[in-house]
C-alpha atoms as an extended CHARMM CRD file, in Angstrom:
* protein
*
       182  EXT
         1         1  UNK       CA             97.8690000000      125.2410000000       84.3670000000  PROA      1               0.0000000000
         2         2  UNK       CA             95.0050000000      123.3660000000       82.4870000000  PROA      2               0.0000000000
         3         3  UNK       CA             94.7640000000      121.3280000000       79.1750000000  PROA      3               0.0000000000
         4         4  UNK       CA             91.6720000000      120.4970000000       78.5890000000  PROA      4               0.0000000000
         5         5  UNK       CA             90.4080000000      117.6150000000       81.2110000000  PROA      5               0.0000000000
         6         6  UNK       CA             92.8990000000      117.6350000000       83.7790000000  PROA      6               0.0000000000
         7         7  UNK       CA             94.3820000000      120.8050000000       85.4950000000  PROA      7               0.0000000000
         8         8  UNK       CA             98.2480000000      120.7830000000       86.5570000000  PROA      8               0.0000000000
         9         9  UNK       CA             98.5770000000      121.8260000000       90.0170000000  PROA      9               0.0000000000
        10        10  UNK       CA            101.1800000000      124.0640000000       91.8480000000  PROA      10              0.0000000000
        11        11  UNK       CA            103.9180000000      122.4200000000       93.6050000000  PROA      11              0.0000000000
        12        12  UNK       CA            102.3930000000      123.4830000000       97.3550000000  PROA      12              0.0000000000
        13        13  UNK       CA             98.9230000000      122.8630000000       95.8110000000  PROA      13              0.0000000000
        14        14  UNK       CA            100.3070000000      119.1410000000       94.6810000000  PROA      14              0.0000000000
        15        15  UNK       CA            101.1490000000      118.1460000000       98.3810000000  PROA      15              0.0000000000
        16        16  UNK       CA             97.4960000000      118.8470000000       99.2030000000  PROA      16              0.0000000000
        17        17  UNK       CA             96.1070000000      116.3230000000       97.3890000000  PROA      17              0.0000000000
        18        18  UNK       CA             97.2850000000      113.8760000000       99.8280000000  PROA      18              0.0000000000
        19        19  UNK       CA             94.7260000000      114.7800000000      102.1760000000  PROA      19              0.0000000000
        20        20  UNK       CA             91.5700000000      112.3890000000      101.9920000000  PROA      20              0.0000000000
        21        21  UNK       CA             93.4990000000      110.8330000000       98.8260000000  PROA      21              0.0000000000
        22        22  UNK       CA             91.9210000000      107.3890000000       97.6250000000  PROA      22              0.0000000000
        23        23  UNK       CA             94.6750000000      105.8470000000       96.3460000000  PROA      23              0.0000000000
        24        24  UNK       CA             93.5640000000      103.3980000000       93.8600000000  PROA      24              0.0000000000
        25        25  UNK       CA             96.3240000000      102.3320000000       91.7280000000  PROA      25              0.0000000000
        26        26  UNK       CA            100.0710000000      102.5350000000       92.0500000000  PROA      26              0.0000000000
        27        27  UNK       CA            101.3870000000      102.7490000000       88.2690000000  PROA      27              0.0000000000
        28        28  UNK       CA            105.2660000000      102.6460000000       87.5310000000  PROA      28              0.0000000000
        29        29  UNK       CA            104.6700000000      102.2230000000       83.4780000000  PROA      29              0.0000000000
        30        30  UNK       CA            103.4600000000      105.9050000000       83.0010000000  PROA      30              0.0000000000
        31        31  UNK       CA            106.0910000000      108.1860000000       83.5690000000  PROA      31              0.0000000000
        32        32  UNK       CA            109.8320000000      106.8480000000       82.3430000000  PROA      32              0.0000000000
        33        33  UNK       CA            111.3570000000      106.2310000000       86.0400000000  PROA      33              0.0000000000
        34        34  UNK       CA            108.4350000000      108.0810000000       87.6670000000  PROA      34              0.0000000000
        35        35  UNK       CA            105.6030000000      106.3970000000       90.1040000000  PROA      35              0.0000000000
        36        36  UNK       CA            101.9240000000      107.1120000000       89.9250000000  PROA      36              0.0000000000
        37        37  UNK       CA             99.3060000000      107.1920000000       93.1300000000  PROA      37              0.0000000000
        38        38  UNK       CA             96.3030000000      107.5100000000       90.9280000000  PROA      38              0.0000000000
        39        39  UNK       CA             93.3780000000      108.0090000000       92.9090000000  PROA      39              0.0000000000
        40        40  UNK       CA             90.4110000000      110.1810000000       93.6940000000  PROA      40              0.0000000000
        41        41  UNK       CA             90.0800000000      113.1360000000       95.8790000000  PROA      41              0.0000000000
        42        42  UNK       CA             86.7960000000      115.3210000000       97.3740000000  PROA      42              0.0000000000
        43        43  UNK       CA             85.9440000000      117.9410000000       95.3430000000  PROA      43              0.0000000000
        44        44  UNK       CA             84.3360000000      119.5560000000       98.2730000000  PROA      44              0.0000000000
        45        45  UNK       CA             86.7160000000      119.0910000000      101.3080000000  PROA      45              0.0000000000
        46        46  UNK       CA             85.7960000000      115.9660000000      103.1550000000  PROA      46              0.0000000000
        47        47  UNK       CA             82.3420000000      115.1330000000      101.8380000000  PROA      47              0.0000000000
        48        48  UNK       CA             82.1420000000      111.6170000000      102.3930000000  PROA      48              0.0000000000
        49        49  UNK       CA             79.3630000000      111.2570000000       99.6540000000  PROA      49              0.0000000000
        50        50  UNK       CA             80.4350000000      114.1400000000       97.5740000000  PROA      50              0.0000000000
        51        51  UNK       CA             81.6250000000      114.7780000000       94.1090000000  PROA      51              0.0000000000
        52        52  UNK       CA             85.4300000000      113.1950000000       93.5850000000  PROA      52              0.0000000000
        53        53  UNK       CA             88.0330000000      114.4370000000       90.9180000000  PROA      53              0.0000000000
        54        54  UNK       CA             90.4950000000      111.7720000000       89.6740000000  PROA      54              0.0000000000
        55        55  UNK       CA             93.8850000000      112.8760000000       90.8320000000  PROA      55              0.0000000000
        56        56  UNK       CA             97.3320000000      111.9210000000       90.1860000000  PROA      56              0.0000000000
        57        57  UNK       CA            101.0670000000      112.7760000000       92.6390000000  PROA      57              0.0000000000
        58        58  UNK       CA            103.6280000000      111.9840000000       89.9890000000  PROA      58              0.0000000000
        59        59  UNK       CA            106.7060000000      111.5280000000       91.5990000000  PROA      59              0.0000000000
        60        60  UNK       CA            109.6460000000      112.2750000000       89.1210000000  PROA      60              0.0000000000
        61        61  UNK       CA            113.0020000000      110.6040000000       88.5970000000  PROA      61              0.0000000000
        62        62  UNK       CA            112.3260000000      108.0150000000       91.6530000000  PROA      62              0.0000000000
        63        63  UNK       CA            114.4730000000      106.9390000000       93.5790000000  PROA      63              0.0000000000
        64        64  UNK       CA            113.0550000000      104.8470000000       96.4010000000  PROA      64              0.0000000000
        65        65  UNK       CA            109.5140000000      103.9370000000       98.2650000000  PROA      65              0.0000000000
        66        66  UNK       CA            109.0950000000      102.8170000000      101.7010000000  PROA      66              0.0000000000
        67        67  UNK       CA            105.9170000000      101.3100000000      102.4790000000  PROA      67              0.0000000000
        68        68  UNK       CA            105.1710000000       98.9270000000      105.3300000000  PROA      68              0.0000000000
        69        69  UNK       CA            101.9260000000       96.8710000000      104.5630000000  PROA      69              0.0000000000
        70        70  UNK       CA            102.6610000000       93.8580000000      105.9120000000  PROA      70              0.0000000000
        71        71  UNK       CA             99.4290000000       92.4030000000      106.9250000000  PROA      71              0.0000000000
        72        72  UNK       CA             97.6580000000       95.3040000000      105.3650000000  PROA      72              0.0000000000
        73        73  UNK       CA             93.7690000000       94.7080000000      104.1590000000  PROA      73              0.0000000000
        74        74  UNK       CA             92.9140000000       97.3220000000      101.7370000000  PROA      74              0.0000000000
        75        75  UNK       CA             89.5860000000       96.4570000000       99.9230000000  PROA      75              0.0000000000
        76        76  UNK       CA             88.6830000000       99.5680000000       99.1620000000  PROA      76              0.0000000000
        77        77  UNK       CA             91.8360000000      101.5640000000       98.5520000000  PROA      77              0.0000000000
        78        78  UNK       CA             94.5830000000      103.2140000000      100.4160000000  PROA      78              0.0000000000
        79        79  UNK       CA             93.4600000000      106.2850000000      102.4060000000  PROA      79              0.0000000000
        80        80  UNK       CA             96.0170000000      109.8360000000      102.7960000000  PROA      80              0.0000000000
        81        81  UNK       CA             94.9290000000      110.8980000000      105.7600000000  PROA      81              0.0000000000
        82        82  UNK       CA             96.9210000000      114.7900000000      105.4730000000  PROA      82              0.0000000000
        83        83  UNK       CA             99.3840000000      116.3760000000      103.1610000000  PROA      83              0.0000000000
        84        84  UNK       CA            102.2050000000      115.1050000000      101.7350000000  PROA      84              0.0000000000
        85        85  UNK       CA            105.1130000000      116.5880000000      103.7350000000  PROA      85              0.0000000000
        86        86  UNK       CA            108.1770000000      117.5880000000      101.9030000000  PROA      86              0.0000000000
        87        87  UNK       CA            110.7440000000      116.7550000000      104.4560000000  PROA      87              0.0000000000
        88        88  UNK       CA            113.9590000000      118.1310000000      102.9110000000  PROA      88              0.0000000000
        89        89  UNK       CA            116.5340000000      117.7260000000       99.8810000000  PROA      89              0.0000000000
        90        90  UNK       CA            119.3360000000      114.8440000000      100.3390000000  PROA      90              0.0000000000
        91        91  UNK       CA            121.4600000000      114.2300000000       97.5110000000  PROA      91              0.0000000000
        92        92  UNK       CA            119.3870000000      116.0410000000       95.3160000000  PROA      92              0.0000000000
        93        93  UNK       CA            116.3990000000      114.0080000000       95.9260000000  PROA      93              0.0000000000
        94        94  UNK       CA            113.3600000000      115.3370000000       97.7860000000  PROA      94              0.0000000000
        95        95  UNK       CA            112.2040000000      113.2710000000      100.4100000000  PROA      95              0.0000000000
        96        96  UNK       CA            108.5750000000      113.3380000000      100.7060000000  PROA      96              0.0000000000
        97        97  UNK       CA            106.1690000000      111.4490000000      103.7610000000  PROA      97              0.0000000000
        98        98  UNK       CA            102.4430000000      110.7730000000      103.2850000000  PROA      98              0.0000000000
        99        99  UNK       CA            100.5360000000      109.6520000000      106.2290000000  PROA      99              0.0000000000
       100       100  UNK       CA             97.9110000000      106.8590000000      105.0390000000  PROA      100             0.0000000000
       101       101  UNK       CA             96.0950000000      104.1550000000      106.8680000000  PROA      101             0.0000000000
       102       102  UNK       CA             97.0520000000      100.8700000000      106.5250000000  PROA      102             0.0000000000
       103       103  UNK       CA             94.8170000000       98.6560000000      108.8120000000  PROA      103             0.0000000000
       104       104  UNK       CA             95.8140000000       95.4100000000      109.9450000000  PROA      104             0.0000000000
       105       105  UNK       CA             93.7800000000       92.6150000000      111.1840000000  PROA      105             0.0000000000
       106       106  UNK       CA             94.3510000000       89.7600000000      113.5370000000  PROA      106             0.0000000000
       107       107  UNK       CA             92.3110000000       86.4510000000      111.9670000000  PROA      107             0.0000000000
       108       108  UNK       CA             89.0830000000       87.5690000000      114.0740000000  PROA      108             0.0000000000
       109       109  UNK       CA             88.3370000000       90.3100000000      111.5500000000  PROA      109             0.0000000000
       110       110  UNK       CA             89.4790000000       92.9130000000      114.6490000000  PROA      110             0.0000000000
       111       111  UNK       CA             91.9750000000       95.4480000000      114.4240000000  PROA      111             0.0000000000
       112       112  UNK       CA             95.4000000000       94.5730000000      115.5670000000  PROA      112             0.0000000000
       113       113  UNK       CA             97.2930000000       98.2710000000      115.6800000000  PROA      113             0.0000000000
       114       114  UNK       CA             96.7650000000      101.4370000000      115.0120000000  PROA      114             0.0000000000
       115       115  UNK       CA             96.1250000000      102.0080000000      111.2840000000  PROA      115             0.0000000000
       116       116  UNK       CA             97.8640000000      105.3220000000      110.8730000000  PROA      116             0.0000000000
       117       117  UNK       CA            101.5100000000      104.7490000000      108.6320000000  PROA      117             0.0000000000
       118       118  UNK       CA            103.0320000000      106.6830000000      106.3010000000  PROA      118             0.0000000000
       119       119  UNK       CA            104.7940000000      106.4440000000      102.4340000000  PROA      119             0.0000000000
       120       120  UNK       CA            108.1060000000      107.8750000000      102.3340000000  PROA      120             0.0000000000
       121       121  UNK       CA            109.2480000000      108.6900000000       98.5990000000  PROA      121             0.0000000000
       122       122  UNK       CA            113.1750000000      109.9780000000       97.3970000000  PROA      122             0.0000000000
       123       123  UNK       CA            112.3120000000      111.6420000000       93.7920000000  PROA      123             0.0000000000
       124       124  UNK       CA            113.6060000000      114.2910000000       92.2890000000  PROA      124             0.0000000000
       125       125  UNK       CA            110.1760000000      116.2220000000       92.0160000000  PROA      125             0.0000000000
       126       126  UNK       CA            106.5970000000      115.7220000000       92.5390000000  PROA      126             0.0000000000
       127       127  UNK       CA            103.3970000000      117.2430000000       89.9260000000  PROA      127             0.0000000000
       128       128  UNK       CA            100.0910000000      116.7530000000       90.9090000000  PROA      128             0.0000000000
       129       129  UNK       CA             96.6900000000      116.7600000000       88.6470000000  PROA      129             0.0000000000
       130       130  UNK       CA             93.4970000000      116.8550000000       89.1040000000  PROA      130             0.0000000000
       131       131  UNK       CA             90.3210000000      116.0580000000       86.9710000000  PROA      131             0.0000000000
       132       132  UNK       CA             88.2570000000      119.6160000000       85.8830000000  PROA      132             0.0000000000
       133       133  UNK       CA             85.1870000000      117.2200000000       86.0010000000  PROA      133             0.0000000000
       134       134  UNK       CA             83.6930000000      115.8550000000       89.2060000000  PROA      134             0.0000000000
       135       135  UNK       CA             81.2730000000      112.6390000000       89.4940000000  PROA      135             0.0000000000
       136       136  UNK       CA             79.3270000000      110.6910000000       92.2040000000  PROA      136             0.0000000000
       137       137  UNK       CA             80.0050000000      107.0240000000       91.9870000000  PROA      137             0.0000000000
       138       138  UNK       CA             78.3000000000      105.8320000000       95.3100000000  PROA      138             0.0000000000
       139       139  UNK       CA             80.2040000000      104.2220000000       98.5180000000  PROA      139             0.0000000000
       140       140  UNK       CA             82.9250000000      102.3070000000       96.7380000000  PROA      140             0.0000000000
       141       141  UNK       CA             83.3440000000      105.1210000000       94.1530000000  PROA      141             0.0000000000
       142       142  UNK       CA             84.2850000000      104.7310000000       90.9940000000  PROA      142             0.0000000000
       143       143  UNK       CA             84.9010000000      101.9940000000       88.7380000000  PROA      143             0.0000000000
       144       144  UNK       CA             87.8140000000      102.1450000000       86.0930000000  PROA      144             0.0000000000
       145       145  UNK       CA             85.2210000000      103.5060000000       82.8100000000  PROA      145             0.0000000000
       146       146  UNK       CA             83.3890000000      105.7660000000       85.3770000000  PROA      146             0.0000000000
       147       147  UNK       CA             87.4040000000      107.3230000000       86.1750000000  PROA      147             0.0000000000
       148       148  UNK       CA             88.5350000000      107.6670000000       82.6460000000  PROA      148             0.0000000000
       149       149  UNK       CA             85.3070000000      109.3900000000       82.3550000000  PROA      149             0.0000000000
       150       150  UNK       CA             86.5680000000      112.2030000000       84.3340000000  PROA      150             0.0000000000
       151       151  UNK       CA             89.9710000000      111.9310000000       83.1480000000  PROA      151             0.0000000000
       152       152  UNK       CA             91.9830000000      109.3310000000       80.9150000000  PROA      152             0.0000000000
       153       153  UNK       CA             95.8090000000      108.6000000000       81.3720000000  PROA      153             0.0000000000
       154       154  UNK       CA             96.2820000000      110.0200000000       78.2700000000  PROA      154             0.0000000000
       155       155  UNK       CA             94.7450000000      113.3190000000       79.6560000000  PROA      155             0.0000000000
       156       156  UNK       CA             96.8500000000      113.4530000000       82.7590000000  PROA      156             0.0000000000
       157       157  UNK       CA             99.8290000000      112.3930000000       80.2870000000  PROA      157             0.0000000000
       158       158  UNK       CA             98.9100000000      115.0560000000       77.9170000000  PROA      158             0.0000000000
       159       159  UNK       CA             98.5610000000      118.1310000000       80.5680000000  PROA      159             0.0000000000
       160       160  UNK       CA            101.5860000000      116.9510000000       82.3830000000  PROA      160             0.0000000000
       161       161  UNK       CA            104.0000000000      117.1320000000       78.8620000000  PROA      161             0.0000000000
       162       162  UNK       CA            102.5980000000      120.4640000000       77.9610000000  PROA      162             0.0000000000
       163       163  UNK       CA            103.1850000000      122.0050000000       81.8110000000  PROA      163             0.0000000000
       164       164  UNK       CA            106.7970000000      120.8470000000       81.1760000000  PROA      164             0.0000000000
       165       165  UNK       CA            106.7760000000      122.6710000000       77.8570000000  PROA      165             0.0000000000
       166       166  UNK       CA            103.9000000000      125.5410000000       78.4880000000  PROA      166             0.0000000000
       167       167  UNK       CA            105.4420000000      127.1060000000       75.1590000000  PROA      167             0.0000000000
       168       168  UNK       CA            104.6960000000      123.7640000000       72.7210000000  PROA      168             0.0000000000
       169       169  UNK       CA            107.8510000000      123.9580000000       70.9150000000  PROA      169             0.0000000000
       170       170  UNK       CA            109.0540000000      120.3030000000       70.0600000000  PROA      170             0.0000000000
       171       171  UNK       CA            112.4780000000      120.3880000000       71.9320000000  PROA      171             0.0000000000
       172       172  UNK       CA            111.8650000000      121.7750000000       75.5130000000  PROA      172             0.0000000000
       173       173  UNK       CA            114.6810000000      123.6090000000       76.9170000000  PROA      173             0.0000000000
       174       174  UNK       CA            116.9180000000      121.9200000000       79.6970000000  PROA      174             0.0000000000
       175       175  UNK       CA            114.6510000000      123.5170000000       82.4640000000  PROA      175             0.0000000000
       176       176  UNK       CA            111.6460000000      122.3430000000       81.3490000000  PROA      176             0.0000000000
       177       177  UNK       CA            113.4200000000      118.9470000000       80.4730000000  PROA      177             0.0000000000
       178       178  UNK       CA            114.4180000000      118.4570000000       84.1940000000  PROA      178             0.0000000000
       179       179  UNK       CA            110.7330000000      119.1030000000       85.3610000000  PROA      179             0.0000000000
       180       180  UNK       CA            109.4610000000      115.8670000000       83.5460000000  PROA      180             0.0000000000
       181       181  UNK       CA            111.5900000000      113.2050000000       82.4130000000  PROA      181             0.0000000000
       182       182  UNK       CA            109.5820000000      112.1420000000       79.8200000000  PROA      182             0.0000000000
């Protein structure tokens, strides 16, 4: 589903977008007891220099977040590396593993480990977004103007109420409720 400047995704097409994701901001005051990876994807597979879309995984009625970074240097963003992988239902809470890189360095500026880790998240649901407009932005990508340029918050926040009410009535009924808590 699309509204406007940011197309809702399906639930298998939302844990794609954690392949080659740029993670650029982790948000928790968006979505009432929800958690945020904005970041930017390829628009074109894994075209280093290609066009990005600003994406968000919105990960409903959370519960926890494990996420080992100790020592972590990021400058640039946190990388997915492949899909988020639902790994089951416990408690009524999906579990859901992203493998990232997280490099760490010893003082030398050389790498210490292997940089391959992973994000494991307990919510009760996941949506994912995506931009409809793509942009170049260079090596480090883009800057925050040049992102809400693709796609504001209030976009994503907009096209992620009305997938949770597709009909636009004012009081969504308790199915749609339970898809966003918001």
């Amino acid at each position: 589903m699309s509204s406007g400047k940011v197309k809702v995704l399906t639930p298998a097409d939302a844990l794609g977008l954690g392949r080659d994701l740029k993670i650029v901001a982790i948000r928790w005051d968006l979505v009432p007891w929800g958690l945020v990876l904005d970041g930017d994807v390829p628009s074109e597979g894994e075209v280093t220099d290609g066009p990005i879309r600003r994406a968000w995984m919105t990960f409903t009625g959370l519960s926890e977040i494990t996420w080992s970074l100790n020592g972590a240097r990021l400058p640039n963003g946190i990388f997915g590396t492949n899909a988020l992988v639902l790994l089951g239902c416990f408690d009524g809470f999906y579990k859901y593993e992203l493998p990232v890189l997280a490099p760490t360095f010893f003082g030398t500026d050389k790498l210490s480990n292997n940089p391959h880790d992973r994000i494991i998240i307990l919510s009760k649901g996941l949506i994912g977004a995506t931009s409809m407009a793509t942009g170049r932005f260079g090596a480090f990508g883009p800057d925050r103007r040049q992102r809400n340029s693709l796609a504001s918050e209030e976009d994503f926040l907009q096209a992620i109420g009305d997938s949770a009410n597709p009909s636009g009535d004012e009081s969504p009924n308790d199915e749609e409720k339970s898809r966003y808590p918001g």
